[in-house]
N, C-alpha and C positions, 0 to 999 in steps of 0.2 A: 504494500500500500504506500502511495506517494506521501510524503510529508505533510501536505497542502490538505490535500484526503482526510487524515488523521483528524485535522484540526478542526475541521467542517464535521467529525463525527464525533469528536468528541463536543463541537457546540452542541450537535444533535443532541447527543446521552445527556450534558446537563442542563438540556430547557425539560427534557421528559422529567429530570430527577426535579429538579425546583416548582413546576407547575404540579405535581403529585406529592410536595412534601416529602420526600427521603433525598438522602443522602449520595444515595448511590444507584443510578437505573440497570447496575448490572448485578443488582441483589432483588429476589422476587421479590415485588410489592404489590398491593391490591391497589388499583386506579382510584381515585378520590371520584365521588358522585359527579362533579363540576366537569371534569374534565371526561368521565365517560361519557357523561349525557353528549358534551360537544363531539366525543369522536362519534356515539349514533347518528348527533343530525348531518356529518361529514359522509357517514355512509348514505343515509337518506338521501343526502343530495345529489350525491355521486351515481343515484341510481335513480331514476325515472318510477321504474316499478317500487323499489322499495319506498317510494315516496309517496306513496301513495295509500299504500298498507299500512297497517296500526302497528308501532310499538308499544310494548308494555313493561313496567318494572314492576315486578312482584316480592315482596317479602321471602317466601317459602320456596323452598325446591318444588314442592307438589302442593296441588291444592285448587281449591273453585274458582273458574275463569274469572278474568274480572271486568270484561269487555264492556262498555255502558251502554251500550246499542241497544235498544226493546225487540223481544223475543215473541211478542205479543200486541194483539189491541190489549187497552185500557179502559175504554166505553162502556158502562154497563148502567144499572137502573137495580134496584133495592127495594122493593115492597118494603117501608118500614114502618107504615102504615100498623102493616098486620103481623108486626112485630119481630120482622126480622134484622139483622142483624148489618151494615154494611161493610165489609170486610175487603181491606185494599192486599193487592198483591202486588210479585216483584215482576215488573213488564223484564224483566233484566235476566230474569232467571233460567238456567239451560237444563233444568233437573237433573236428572241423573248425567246426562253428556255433559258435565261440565268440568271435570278433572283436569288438570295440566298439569303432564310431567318433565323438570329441566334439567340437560344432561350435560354434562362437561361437553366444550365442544373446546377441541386446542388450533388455534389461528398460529402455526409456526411456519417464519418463513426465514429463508437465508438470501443474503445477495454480493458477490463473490466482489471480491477487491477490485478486479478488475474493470467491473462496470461502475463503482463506486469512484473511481481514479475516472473516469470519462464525465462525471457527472461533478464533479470537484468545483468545476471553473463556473458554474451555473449558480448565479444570484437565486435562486429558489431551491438549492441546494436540497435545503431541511422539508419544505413543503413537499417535493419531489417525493422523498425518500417515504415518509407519511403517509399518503395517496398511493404510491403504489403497493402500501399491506392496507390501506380499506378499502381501494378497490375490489383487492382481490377478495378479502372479506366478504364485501357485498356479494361478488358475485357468486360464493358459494353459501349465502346465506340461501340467496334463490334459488342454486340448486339442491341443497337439502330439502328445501321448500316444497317444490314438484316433487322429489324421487326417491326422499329418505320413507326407508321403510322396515330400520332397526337402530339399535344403539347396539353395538361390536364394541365388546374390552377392547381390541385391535384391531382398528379398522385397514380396509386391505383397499389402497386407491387400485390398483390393476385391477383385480376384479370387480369393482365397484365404480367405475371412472365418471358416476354420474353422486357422488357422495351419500349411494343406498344405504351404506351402514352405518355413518355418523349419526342423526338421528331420526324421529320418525316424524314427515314430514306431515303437510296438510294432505292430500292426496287419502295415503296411509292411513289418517286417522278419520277419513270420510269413509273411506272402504270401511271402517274396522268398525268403528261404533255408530255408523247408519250407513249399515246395507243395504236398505228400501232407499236410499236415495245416487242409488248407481246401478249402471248399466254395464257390467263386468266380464260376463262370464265366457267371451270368445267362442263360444261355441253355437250352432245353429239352432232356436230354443220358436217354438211357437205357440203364441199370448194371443188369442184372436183379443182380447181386452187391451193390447197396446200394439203400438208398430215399434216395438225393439226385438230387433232381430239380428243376432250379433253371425257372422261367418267371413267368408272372403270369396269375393268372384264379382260376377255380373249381374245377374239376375236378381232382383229385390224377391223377399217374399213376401206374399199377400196375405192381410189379415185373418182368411180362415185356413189359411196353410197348407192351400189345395195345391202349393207349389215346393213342397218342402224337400221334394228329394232334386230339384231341381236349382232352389235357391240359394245366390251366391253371394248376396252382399247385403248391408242393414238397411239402408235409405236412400231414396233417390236425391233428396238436397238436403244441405245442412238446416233450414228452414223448418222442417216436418221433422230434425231430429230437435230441433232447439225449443220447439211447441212441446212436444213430449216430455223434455226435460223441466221444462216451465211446470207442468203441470205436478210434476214430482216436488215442487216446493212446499212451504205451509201459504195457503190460501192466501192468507193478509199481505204475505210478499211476490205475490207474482206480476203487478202490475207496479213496482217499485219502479223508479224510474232511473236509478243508480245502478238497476243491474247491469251485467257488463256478460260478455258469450266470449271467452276466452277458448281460441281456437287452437288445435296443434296443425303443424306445418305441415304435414301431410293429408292434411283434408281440407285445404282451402279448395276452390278451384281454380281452374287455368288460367281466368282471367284475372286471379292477384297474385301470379306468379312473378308479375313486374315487381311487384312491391317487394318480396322478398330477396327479389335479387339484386334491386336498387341497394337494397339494406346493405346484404355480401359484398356487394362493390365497394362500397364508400370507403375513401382512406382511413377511417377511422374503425374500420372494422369492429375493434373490440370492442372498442366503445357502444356499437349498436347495439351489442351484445344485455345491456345494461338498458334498452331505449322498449317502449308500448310502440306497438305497431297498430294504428287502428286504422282497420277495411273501410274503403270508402264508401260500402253499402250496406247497410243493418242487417242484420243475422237473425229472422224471426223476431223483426219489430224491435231489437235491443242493438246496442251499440257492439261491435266485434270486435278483439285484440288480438293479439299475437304477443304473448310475453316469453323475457329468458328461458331458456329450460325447461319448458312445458312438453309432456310428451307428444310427441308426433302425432297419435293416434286420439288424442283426446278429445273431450269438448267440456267444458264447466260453465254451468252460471253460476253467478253468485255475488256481491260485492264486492271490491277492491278494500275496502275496511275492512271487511267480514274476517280477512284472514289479517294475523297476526304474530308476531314474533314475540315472546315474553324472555325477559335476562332477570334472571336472579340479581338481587340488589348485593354486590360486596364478593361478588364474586366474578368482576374482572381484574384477572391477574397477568401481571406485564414483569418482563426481565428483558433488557437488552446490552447485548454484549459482543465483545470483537473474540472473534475464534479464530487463533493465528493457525493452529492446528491444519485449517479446512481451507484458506486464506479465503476466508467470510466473515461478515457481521450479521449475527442470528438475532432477531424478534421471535421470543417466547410469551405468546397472549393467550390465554382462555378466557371463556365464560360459560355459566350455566344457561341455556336456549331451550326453550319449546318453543313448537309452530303450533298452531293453536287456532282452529276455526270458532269463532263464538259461538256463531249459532247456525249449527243444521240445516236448518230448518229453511234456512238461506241460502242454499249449495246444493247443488246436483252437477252428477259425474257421469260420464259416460267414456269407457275406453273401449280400445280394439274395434275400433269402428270402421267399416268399409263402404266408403262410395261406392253408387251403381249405377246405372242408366236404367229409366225407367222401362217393364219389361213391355216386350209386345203384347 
């Protein structure tokens, strides 16, 4: 490491030590409240999608969501006339679906001398170096978000290259504790009471399944699946005007395949990576997106509030330190995270879905 270098990372070590109160940033210390709240709204802003979506800071590792959003109407009428009783309830409340559990999640990155001695002569030196571990943050908050679907003692990136086993993401915890509000099961199923019809191929199948040993695909447009999904809601939220049709890339049609390649092009690629893409034409009467990491296959309505990310309060922990060993300087960050949809009730899934052309 150049001399020049050094001196620009060691201003870096002592703003982190002095803005956190310790002595020393290459001794683990937990982040003061102040200054983690500002590195959230740095990810927040760094990110399109996560700016959108709710954070939360919770007391406990586990325990009842704490989302202030209403779950319910609130309207009602009380005979009290004839002596009954009037009796308020919590619009807030998700009964039983309302547990949140936060699991260590470790933010360690390295970044080798060499590119640090490139970066030396740059008046934003420190800013630099910052932005590039919340970017990355951010963007694998999103994808735990879409794809986590465990919490691994030892998580294995090769096998996992989408962050499945760090923890369990929204997705996951739709599937897992409201199964009636998804469309899952990849296999060819016939509901003359609904049009989901999960397979792969061509041919749609028809409502009384007079076509089943022949039918190859779920729906003829996203339209007729996003009605269906709509109606999977709870009642009081289907005409919400905030809901949002969060589509995956593989079942747009051909005529928004400019968008997504316009996206690919742009010099700034990765940055897209982090950007809401929304379709210039409404998807079943609601607005349409395209966000990071969403599976290919998918379709969700639901709110952009709705989903949530909760950090245990006091438990982000930071150490940074030069590792002459590696010739790197290491950033060692956790925190306790759950993804955390408030309310149900507001969200409906559908995967493995296959486009078709409607049959003759």
């Amino acid at each position: 490491m150049r001399k020049d270098t050094r001196a620009q990372l060691l201003g870096y070590s002592s703003q982190i030590a002095m803005i956190n109160g310790v002595d020393d940033a290459a001794q683990k210390f937990t982040v003061t409240p102040t200054v983690r709240q500002k590195m959230q709204e740095r990810i927040q802003q760094g990110s399109e999608f996560l700016s959108q979506i709710s954070f939360e800071t919770v007391i406990d590792k586990t325990g009842q969501k704490v989302g202030v959003g209403t779950t319910r109407p609130i309207a009602s009428r009380t005979n009290t006339a004839g002596g009954n009783r009037r009796i308020a309830t919590d619009p807030t409340s998700t009964s039983n679906e309302g547990i949140y559990v936060c699991a260590q999640t470790n933010f360690d990155t390295a970044i080798p001398y060499a590119k640090l001695d490139n970066w030396r002569h740059k008046p934003e030196f420190q800013t630099l170096l910052r932005d590039v571990i919340l970017k990355q943050q951010a963007r694998d908050m999103i994808m735990i978000g879409w794809n986590g679907t465990s919490v691994a003692a030892t998580t294995d990136r090769v096998a996992n290259p989408l962050l499945q086993d760090v923890n369990k993401g929204w997705l996951h915890h739709l599937r897992t504790d409201a199964p009636a509000r998804c469309i899952l099961d990849g296999a060819l199923t016939t509901d003359p009471t609904k049009a989901i019809y999960v397979a792969s191929g061509v041919e749609v199948l028809n409502a009384e399944g007079t076509n089943a040993a022949t039918a190859k695909a779920d729906y003829v447009n996203l339209d007729h699946l996003v009605h269906d999904l709509t109606e999977m809601l709870d009642e009081w939220h289907r005409d919400s005007s905030d809901l949002v049709v969060i589509v995956g890339r593989d079942l747009l049609q051909d005529k928004y395949s400019n968008i997504l390649t316009a996206a690919a092009n742009t010099p700034t690629e990765v940055e897209a990576r982090d950007r809401i893409l929304t379709l210039p034409k409404q998807v079943g009467g609601k607005r349409a997106v395209v966000v990071p990491f969403f599976p290919a296959k998918a379709v969700m309505i639901t709110t952009l509030e709705n989903l949530a990310i909760y950090e245990q309060e006091e438990t982000r922990r930071r150490l940074f330190r030069d590792e002459p060993d590696y010739d790197q300087v290491a950033n060692y960050e956790s925190a306790n995270l759950a993804y955390v949809i408030e309310d149900y009730g507001l969200a409906a899934l559908a995967q493995n879905i296959v486009m078709g052309p409607k049959p003759a």
